[in-house]
C-alpha positions, 0 to 999 in steps of 0.5 A, a space after each residue: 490528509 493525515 486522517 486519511 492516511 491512518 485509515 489506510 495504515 490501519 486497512 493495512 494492519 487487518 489484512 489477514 489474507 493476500 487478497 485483502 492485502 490486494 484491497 488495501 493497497 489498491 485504497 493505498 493508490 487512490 490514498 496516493 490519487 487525491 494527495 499525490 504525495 509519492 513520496 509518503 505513497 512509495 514508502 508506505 509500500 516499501 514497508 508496511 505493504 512489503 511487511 505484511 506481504 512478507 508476514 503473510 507468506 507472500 511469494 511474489 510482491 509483484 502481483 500487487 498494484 504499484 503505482 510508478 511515477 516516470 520523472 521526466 
């Protein structure tokens, strides 16, 4: 899992472009797919997805994939 995680946080980190950032978090959700911690999945997104969404001049962070879990 952890293993894992690091290569998505590093995926993250080399994003240059808005589309490659779509790409990272898209593997961020299948990351979330076969650990299903979304706790770890929310907050990933929270800061470093929104980060360097923000860094690279983002407009509307809408336009990526998140993954939102209705608790019951």
């Amino acid at each position: 899992m952890i293993k894992d995680y690091y290569k998505v946080l590093d995926v993250i980190d080399s994003c240059k472009t808005i589309q490659q950032l779509e790409s990272a978090t898209k593997m961020l959700g299948f990351w979330y797919d076969k650990h299903l911690d979304y706790q770890i999945y929310t907050k990933t997104f929270l800061n470093q997805i929104k980060n360097k969404f923000l860094e690279l001049n983002g407009e509307d962070i809408a336009t990526l994939p998140y993954k939102s879990v209705k608790i019951n």
